[in-house]
The first five atom37 places (N, CA, C, CB, O) and aatype in JSON, in Angstrom:
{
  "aatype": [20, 20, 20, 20, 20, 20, 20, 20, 20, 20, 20, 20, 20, 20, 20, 20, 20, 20, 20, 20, 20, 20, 20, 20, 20, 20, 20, 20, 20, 20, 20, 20, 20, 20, 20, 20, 20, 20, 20, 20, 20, 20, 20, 20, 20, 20, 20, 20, 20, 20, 20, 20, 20, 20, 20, 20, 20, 20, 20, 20, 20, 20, 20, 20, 20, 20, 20, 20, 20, 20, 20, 20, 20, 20, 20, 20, 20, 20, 20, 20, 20, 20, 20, 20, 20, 20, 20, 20, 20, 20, 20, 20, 20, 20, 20, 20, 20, 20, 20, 20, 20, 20, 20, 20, 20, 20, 20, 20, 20, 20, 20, 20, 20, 20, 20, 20, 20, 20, 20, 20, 20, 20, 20, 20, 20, 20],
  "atom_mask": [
    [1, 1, 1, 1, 1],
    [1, 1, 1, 1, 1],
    [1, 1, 1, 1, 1],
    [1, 1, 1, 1, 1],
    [1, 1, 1, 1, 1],
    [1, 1, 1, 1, 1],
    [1, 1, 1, 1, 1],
    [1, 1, 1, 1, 1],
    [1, 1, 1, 1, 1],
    [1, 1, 1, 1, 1],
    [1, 1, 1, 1, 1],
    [1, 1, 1, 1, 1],
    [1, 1, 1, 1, 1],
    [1, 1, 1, 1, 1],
    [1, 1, 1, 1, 1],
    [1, 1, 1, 1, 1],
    [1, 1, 1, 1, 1],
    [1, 1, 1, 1, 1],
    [1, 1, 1, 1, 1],
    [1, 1, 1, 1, 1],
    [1, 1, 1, 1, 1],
    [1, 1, 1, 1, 1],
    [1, 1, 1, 1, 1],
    [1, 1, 1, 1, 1],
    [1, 1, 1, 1, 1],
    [1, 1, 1, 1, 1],
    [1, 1, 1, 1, 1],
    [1, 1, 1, 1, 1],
    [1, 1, 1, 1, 1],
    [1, 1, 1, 1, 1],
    [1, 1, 1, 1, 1],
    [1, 1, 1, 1, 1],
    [1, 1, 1, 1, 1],
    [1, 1, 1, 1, 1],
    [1, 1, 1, 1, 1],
    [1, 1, 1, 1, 1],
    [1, 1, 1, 1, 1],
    [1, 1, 1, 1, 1],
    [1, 1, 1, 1, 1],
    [1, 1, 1, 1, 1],
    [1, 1, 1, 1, 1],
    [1, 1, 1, 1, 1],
    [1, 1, 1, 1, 1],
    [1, 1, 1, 1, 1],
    [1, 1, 1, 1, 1],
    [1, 1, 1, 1, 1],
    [1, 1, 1, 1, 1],
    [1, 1, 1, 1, 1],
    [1, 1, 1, 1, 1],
    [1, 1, 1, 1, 1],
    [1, 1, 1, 1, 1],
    [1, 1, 1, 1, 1],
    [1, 1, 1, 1, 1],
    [1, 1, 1, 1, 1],
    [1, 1, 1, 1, 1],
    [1, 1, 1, 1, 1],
    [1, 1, 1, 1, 1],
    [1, 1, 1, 1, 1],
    [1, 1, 1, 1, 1],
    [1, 1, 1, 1, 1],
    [1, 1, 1, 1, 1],
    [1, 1, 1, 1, 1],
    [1, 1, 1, 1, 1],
    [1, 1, 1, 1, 1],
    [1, 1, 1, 1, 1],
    [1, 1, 1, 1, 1],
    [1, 1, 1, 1, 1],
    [1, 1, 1, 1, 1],
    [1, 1, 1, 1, 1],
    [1, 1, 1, 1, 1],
    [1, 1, 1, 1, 1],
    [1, 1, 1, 1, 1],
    [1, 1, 1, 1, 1],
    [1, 1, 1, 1, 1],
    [1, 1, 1, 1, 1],
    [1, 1, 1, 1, 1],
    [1, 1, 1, 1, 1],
    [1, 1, 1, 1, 1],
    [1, 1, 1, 1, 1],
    [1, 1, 1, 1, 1],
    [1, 1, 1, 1, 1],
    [1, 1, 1, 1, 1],
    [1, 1, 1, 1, 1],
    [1, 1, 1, 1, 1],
    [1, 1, 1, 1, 1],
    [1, 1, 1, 1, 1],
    [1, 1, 1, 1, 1],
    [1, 1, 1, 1, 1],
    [1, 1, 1, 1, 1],
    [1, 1, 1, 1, 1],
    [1, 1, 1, 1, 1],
    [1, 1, 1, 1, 1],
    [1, 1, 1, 1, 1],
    [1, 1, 1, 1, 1],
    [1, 1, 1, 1, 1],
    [1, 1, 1, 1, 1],
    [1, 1, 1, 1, 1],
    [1, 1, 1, 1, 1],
    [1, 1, 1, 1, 1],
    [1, 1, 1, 1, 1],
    [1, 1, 1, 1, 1],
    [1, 1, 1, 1, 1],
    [1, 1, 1, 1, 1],
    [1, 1, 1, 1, 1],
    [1, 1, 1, 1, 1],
    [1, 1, 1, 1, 1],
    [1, 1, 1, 1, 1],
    [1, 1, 1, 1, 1],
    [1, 1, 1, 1, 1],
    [1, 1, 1, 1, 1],
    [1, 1, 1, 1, 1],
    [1, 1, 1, 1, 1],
    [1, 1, 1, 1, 1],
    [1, 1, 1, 1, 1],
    [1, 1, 1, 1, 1],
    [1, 1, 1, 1, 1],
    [1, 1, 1, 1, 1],
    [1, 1, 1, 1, 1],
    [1, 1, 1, 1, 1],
    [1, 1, 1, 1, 1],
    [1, 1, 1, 1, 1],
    [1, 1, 1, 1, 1],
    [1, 1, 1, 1, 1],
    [1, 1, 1, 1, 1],
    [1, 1, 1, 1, 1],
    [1, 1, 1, 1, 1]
  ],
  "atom_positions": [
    [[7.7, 12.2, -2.76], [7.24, 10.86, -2.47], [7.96, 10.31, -1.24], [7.45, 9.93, -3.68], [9.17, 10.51, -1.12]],
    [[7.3, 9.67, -0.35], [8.11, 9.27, 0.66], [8.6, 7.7, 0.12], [7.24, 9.36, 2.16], [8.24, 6.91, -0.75]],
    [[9.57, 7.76, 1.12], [10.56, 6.71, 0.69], [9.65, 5.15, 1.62], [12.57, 7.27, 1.4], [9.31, 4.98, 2.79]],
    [[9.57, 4.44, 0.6], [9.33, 2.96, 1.06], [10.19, 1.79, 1.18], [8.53, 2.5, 0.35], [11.14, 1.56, 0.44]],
    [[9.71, 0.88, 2.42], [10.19, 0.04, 3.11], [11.0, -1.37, 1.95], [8.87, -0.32, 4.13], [10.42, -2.04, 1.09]],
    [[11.78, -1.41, 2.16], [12.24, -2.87, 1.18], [11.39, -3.69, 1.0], [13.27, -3.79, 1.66], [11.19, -4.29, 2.06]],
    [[10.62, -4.14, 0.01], [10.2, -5.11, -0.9], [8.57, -4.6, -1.32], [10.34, -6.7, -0.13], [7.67, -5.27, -1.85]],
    [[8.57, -3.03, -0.83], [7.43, -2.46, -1.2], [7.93, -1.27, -2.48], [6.68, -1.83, 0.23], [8.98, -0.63, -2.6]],
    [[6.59, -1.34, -3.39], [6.87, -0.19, -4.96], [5.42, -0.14, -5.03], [7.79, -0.9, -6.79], [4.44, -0.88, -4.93]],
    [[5.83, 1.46, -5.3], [4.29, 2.31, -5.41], [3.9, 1.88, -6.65], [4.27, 4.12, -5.39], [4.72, 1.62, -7.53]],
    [[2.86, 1.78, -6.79], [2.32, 0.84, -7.84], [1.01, 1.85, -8.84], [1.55, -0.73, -6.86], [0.87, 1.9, -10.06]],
    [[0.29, 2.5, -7.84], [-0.28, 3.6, -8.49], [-0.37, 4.83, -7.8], [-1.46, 3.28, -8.89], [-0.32, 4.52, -6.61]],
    [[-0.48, 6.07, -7.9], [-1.03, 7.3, -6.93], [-1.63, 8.19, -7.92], [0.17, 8.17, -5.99], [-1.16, 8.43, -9.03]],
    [[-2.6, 8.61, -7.46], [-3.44, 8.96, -8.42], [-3.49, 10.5, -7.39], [-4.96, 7.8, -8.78], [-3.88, 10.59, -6.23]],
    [[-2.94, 11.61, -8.31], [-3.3, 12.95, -7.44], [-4.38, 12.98, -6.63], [-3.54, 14.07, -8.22], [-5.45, 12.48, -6.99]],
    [[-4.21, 13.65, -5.25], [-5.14, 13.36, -4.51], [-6.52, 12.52, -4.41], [-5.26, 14.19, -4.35], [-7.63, 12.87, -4.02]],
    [[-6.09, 11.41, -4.87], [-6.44, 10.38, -4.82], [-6.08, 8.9, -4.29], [-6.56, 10.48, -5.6], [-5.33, 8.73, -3.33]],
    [[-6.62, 7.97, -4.93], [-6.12, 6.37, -4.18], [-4.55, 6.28, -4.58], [-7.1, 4.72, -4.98], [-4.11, 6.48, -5.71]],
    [[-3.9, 5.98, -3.61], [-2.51, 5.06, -3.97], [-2.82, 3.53, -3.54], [-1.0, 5.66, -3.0], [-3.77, 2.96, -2.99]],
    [[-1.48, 3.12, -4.07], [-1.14, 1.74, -4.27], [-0.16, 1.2, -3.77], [-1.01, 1.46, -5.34], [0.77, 1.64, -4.45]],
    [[0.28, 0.52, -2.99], [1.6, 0.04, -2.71], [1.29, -1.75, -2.89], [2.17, 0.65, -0.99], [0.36, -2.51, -2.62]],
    [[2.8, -1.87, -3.59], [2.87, -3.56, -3.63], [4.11, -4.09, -2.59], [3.29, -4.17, -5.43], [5.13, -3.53, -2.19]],
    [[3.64, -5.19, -2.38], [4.5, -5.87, -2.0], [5.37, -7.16, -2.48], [4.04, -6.0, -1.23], [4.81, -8.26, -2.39]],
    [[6.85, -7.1, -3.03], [7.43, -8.21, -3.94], [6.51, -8.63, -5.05], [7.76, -9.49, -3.1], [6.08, -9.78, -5.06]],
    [[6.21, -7.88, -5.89], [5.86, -8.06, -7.24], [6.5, -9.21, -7.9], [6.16, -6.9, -7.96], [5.87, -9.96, -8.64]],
    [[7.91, -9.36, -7.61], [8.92, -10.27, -8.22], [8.55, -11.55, -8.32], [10.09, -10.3, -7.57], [8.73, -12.34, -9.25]],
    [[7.7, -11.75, -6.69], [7.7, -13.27, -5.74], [6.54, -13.48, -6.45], [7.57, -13.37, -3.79], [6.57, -14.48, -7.17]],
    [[5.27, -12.68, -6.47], [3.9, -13.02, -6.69], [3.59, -12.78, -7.91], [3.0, -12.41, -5.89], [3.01, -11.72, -8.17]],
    [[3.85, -13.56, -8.76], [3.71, -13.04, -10.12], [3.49, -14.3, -11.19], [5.09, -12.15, -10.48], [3.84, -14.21, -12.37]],
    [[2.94, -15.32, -10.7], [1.98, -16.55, -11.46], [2.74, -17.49, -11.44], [1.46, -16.41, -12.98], [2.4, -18.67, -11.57]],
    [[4.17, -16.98, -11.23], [5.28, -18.36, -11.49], [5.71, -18.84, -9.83], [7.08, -17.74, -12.57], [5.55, -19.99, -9.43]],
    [[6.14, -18.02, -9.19], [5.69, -18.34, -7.58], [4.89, -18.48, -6.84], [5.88, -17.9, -6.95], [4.78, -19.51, -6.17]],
    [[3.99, -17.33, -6.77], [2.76, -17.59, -6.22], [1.84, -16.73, -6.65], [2.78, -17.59, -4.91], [2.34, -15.66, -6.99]],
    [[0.58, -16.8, -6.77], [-0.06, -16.24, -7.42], [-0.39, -14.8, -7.2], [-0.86, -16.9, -7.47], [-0.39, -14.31, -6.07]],
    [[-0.75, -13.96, -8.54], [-0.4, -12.62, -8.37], [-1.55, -12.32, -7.8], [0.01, -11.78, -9.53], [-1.55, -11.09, -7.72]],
    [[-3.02, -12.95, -7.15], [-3.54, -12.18, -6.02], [-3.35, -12.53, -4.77], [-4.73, -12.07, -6.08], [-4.08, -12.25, -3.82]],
    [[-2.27, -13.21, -4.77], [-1.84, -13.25, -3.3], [-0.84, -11.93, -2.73], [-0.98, -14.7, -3.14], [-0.85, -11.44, -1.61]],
    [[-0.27, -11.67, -3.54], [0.3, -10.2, -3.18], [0.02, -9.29, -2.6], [0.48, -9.61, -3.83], [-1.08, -8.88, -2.97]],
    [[0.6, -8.51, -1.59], [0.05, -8.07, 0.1], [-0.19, -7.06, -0.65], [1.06, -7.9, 1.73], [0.72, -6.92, -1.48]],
    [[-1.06, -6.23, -0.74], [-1.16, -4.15, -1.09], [-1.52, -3.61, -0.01], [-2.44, -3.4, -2.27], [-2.05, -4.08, 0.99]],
    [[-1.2, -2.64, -0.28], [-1.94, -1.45, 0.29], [-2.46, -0.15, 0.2], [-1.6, -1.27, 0.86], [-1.74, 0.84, 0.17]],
    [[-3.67, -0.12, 0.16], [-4.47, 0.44, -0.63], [-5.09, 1.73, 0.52], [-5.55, -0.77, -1.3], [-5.59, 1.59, 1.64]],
    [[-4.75, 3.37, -0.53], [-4.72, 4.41, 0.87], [-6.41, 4.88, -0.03], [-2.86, 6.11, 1.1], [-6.57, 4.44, -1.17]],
    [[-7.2, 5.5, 0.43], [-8.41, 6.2, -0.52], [-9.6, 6.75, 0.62], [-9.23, 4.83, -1.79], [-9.8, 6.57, 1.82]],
    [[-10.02, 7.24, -0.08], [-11.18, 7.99, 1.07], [-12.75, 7.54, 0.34], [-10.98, 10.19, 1.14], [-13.65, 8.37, 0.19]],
    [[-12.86, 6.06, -0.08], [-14.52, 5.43, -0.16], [-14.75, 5.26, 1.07], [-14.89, 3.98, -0.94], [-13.86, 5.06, 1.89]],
    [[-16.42, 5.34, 1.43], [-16.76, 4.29, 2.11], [-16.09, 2.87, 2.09], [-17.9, 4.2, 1.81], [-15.43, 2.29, 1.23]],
    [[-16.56, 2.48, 3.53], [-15.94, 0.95, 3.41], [-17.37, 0.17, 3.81], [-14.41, 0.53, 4.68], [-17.54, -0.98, 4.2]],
    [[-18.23, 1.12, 3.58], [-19.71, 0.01, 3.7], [-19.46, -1.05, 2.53], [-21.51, 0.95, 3.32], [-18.91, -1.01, 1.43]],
    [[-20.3, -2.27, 3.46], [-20.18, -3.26, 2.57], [-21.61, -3.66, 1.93], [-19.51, -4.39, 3.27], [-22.34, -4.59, 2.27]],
    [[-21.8, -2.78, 0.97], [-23.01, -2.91, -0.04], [-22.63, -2.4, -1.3], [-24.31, -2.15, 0.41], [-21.83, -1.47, -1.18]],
    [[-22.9, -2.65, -2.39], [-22.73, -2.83, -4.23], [-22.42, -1.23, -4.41], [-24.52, -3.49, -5.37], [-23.36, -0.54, -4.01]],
    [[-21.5, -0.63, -4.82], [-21.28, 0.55, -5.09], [-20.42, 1.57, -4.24], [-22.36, 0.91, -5.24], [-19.75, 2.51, -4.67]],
    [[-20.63, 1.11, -2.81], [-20.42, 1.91, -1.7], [-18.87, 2.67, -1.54], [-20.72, 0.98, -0.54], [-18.61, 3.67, -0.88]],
    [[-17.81, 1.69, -2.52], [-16.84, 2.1, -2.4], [-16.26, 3.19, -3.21], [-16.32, 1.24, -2.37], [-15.12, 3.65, -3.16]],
    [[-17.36, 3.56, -4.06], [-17.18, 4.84, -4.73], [-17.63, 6.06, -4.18], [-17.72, 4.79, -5.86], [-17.38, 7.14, -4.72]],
    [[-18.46, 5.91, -2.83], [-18.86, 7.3, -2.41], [-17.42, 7.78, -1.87], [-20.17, 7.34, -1.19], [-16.59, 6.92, -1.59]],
    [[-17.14, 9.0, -1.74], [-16.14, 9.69, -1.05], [-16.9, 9.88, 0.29], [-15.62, 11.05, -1.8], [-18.08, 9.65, 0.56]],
    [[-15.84, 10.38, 1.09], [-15.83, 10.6, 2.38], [-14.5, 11.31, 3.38], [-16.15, 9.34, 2.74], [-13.3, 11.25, 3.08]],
    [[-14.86, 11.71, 4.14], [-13.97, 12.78, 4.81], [-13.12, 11.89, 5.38], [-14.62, 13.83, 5.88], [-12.01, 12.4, 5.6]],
    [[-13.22, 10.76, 5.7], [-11.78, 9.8, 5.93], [-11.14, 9.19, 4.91], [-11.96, 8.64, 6.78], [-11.43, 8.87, 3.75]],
    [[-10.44, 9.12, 5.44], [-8.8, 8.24, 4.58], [-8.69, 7.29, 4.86], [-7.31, 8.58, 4.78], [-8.78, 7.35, 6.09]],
    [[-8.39, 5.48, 4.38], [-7.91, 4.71, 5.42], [-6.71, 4.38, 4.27], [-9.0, 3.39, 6.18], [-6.62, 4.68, 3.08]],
    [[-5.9, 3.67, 5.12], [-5.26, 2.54, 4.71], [-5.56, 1.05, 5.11], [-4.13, 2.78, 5.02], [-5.95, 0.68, 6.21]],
    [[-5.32, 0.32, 4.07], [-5.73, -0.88, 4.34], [-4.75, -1.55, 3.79], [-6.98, -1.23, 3.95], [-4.24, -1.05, 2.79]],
    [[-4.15, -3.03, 4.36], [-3.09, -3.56, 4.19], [-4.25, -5.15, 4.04], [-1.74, -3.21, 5.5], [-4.96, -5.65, 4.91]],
    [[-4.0, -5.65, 2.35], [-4.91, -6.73, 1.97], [-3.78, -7.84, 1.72], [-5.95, -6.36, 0.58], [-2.88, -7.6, 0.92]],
    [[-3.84, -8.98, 2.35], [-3.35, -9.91, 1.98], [-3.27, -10.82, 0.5], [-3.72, -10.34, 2.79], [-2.31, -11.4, -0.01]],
    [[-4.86, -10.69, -0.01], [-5.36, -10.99, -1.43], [-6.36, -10.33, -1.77], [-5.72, -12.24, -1.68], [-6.32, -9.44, -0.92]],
    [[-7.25, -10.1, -2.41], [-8.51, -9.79, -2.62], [-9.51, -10.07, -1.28], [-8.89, -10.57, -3.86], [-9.41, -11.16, -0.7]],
    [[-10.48, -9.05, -0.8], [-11.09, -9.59, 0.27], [-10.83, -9.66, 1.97], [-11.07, -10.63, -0.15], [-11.55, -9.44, 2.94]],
    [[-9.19, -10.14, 1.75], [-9.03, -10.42, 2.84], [-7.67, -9.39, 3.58], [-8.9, -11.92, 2.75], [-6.48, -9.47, 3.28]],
    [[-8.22, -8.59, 4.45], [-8.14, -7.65, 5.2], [-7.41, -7.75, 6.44], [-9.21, -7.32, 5.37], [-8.12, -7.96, 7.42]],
    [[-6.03, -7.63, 6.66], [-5.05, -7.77, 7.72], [-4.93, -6.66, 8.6], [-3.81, -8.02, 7.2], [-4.53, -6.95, 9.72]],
    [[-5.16, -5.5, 8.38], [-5.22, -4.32, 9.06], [-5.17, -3.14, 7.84], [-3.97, -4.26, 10.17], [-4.62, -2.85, 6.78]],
    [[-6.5, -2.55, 9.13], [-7.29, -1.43, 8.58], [-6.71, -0.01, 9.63], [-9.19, -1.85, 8.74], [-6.35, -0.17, 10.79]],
    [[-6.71, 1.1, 9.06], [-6.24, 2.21, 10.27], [-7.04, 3.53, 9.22], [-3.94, 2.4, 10.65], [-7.18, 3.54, 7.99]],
    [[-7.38, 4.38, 10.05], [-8.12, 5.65, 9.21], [-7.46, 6.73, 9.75], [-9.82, 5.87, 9.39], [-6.95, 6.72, 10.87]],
    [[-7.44, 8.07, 8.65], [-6.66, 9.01, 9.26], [-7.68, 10.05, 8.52], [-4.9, 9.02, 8.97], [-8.46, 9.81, 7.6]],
    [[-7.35, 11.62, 9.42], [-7.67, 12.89, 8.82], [-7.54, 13.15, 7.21], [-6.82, 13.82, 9.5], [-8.37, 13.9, 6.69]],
    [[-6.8, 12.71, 6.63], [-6.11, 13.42, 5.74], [-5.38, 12.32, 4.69], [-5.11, 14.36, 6.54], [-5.29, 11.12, 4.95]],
    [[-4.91, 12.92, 3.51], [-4.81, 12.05, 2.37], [-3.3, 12.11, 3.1], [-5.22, 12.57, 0.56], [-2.88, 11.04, 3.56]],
    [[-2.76, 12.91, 3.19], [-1.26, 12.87, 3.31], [-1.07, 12.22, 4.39], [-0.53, 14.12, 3.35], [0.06, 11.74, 4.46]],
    [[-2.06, 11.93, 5.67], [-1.81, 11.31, 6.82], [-2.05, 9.93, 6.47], [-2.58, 11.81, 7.94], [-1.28, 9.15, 7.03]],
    [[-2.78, 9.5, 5.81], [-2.73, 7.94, 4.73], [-1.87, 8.11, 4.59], [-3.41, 7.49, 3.4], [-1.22, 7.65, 5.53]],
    [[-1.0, 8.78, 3.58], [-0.06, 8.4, 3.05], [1.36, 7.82, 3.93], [0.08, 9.41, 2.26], [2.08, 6.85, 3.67]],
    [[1.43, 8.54, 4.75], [2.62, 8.09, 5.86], [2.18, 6.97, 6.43], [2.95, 9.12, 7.07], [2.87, 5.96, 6.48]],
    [[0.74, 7.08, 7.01], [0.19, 5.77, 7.8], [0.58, 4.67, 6.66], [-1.7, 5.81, 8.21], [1.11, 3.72, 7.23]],
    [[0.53, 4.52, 5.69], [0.56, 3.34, 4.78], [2.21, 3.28, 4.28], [-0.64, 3.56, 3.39], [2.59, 2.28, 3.67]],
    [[3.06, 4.27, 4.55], [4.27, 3.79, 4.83], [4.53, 3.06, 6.13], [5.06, 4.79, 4.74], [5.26, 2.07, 6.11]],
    [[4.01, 3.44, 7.18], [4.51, 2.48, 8.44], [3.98, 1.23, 8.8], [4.35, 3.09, 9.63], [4.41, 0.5, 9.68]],
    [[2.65, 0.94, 7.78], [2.18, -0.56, 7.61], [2.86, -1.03, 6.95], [1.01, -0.91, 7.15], [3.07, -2.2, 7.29]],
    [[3.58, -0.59, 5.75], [4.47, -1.53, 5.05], [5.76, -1.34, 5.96], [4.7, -1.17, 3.36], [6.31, -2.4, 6.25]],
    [[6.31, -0.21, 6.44], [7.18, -0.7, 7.34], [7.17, -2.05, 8.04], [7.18, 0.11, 8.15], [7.83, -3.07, 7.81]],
    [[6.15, -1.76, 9.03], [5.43, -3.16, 9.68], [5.84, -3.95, 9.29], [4.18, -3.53, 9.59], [7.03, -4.25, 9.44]],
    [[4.77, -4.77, 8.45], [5.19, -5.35, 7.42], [6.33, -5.95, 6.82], [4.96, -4.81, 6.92], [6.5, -7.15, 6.66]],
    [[7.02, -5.11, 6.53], [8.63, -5.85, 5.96], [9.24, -6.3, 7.1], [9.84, -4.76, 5.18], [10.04, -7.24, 7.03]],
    [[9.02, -5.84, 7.98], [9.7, -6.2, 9.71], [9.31, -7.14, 10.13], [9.45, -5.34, 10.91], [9.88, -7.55, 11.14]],
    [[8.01, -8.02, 9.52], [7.26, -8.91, 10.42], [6.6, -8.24, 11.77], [8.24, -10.02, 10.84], [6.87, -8.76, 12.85]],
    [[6.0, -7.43, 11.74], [5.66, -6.83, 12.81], [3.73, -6.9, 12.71], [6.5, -5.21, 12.79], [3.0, -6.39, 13.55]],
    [[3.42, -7.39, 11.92], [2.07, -7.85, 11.12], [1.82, -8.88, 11.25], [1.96, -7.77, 9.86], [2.47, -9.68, 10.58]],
    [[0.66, -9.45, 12.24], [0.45, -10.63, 12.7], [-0.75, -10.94, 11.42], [0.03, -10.66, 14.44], [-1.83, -10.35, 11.51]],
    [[-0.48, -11.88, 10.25], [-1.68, -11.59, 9.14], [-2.69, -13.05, 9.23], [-0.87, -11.35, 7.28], [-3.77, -13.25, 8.66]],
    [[-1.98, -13.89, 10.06], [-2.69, -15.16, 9.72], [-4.43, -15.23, 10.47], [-1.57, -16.5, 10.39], [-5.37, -15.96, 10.16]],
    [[-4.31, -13.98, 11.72], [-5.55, -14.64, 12.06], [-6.64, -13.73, 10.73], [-5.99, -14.33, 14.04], [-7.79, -13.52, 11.12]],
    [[-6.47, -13.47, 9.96], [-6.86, -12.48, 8.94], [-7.76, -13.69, 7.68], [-5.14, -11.51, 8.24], [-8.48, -13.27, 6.77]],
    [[-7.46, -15.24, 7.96], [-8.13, -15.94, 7.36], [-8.27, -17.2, 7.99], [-7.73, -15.95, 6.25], [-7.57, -17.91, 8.72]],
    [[-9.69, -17.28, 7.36], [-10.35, -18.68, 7.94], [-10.04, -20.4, 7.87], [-11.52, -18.62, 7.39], [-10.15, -21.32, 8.68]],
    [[-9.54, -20.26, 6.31], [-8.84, -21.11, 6.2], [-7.27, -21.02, 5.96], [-9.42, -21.64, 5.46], [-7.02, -20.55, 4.86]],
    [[-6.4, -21.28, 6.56], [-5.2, -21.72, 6.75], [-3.94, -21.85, 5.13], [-5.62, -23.19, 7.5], [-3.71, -22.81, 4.41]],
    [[-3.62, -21.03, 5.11], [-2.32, -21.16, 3.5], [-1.29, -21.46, 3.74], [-1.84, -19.94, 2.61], [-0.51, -20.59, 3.36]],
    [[-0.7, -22.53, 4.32], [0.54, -22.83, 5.12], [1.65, -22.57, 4.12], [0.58, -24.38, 5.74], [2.7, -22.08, 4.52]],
    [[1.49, -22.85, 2.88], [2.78, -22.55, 1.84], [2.96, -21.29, 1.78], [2.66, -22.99, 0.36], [4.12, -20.87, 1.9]],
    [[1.71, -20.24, 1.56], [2.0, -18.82, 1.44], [2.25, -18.12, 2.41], [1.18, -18.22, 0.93], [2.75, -17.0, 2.28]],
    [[1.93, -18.69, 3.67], [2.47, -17.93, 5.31], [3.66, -18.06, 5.38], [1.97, -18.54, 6.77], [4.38, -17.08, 5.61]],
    [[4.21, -19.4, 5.2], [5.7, -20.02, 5.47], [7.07, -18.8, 4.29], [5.57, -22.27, 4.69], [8.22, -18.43, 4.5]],
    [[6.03, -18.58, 3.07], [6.85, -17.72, 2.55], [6.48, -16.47, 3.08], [6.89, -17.77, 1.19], [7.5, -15.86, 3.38]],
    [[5.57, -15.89, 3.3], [5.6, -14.38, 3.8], [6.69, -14.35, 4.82], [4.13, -13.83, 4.5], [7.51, -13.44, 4.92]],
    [[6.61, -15.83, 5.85], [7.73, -15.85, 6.83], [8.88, -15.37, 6.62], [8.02, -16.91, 7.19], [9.52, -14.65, 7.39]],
    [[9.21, -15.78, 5.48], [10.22, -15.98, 4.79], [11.15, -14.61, 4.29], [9.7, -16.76, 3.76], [12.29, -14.26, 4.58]],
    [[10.29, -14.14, 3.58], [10.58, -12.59, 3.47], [10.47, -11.78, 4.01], [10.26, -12.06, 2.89], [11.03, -10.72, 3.73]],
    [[9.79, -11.94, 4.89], [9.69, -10.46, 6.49], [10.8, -11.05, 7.4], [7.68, -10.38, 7.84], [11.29, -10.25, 8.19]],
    [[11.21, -12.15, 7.43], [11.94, -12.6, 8.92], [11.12, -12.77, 9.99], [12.93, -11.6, 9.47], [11.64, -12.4, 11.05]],
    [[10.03, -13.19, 10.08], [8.56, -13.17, 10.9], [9.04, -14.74, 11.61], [6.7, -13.15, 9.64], [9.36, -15.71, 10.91]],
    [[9.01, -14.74, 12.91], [8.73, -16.2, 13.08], [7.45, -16.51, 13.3], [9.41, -16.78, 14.09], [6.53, -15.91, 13.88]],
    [[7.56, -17.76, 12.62], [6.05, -18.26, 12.42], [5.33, -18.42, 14.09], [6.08, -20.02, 11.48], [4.17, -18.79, 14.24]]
  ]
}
């Protein structure tokens, strides 16, 4: 298993299949802020068409995707290979913990309490 970035825990990996990475489980967890606000990142080889089902077809790419909540999509990157996800989605959470992840233009409307804390825990200036 490769080693992950501080305040990220593999959350699921499913043999050559989808993994999971969380971010501060601790923070987002109903009593701080709500547990679908919690950043993942999610490695798998569906389609990413956006029509009813689509995300169950397989496909010869991999992506990683780094989700802010449900829906909402901060950066996307695709690779050859499950194992090349897999590293790629260590260096987004790298990213990530570094503040190196610009996530706000990623929504339409504005979460100033939950940005100010992501701030908070990456060392990101706002």
């Amino acid at each position: 298993m490769t080693d992950l970035p501080g305040g990220w825990t593999l959350w699921n990996d499913e043999p050559q299949g989808r993994r999971i990475l969380a971010y501060r489980p601790d923070v987002f967890n109903e009593s701080s802020f709500p547990a679908e606000c919690m950043p993942t990142i999610f490695v798998w080889n569906g389609s990413r068409a956006k029509r009813p089902g689509a995300s169950q077809i397989r496909t010869e790419t991999w992506h990683a995707v780094l989700y802010m909540e449900p829906e909402i999509e901060a950066y996307v990157e695709a690779f050859d290979s499950r194992e090349a996800a897999v590293e790629g989605a260590t260096e987004i959470a790298r990213r990530f913990a570094a503040g190196e992840i610009e996530y706000r233009s990623a929504y339409q409307i504005p979460r100033e309490e939950y940005f100010e804390k992501l701030d908070e825990l990456t060392g990101r200036e706002p």
